[in-house]
N, C-alpha and C positions, 0 to 999 in steps of 0.2 A: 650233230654237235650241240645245237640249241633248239629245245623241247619249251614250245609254248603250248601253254593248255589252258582253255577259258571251261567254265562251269557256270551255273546257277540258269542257265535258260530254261523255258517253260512256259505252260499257258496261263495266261492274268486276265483280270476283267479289266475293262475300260477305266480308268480312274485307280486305280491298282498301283504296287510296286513291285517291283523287284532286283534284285544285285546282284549283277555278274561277277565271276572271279578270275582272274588269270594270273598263272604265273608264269615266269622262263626261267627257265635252268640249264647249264652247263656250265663246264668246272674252268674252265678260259675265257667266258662269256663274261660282259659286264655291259648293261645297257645305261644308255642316255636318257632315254625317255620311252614310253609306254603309250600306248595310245588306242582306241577302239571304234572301230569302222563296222558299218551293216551294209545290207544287200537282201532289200525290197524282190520280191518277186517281179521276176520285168523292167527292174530298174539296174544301174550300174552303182559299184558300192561306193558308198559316198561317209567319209570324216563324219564321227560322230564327238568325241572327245580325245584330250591328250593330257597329259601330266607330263615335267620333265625330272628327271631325277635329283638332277640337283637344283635346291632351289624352292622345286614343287609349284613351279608357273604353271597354272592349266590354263588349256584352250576349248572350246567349246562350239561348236555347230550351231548357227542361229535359231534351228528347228528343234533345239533342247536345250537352250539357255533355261534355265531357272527352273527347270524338270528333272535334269538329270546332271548329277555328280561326281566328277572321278578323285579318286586318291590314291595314296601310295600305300600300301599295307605294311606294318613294321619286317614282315621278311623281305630281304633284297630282292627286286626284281619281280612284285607282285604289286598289281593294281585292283582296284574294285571299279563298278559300274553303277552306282545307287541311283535307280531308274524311278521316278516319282510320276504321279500324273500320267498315268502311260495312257495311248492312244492306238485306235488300229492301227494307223498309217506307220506306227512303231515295230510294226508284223517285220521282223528281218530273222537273216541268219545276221549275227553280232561277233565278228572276228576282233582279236586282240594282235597287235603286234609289236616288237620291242624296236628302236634303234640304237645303233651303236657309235652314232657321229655326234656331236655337241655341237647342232646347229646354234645357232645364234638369231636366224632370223624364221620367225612365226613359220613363214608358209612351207619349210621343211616338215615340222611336226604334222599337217592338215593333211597332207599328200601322204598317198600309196607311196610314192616316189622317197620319202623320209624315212623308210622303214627297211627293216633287213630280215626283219622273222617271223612269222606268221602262224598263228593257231589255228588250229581245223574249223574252227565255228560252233556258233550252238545256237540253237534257234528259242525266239522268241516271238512267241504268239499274243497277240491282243484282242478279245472276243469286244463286239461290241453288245 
């Protein structure tokens, strides 16, 4: 029913950029907020950024404050990932996922738990 697909992952050198893409689609579908999670080799995937729909409040992972920036794309239900200063420890697979509730309080958006759809991943490498 709802087709999430993130793009632009790849290998970058230390101090590098790069922007993820993601969109969702289905013709019933209508998301709340947007948001993008990674998953460290050996580690469990952990909140990386969020955007809400309306609005456009983002949230942001302590570990990419002031590195990395999300935003809404003018097509419905597409976000970006503008990844600045990258770092090894940035090495993930970089999932996107959309929700469909209008939470109200922050720590809905941060959690796996806040989300309903999920993109297959794309990875992104950081050489040092």
């Amino acid at each position: 029913q709802v087709h999430v697909v993130e793009s632009g992952g790849g290998l970058v050198q230390a101090g590098g950029s790069l922007r993820l893409s993601c969109a969702a689609s289905g013709r019933t579908f209508s998301s709340s907020a947007m948001g993008w999670f990674r998953q460290a080799p050996g580690k469990e995937r952990e909140f990386v950024a969020a955007v809400r729909w309306s609005g456009g409040s983002t949230y942001y992972a302590d570990s990419v404050k002031g590195r990395f920036t999300i935003s809404r794309g003018n097509a419905e239900n597409t976000v970006y990932l503008q990844m600045n200063s990258l770092k090894p420890e940035d090495t993930a697979v970089y999932y996107c996922a959309t929700s469909g509730t209008n939470y109200s309080v922050r720590y809905y958006y941060t959690t796996e738990g806040g989300y309903d759809y999920w993109g297959q991943g794309t990875q992104v490498t950081v050489s040092s």
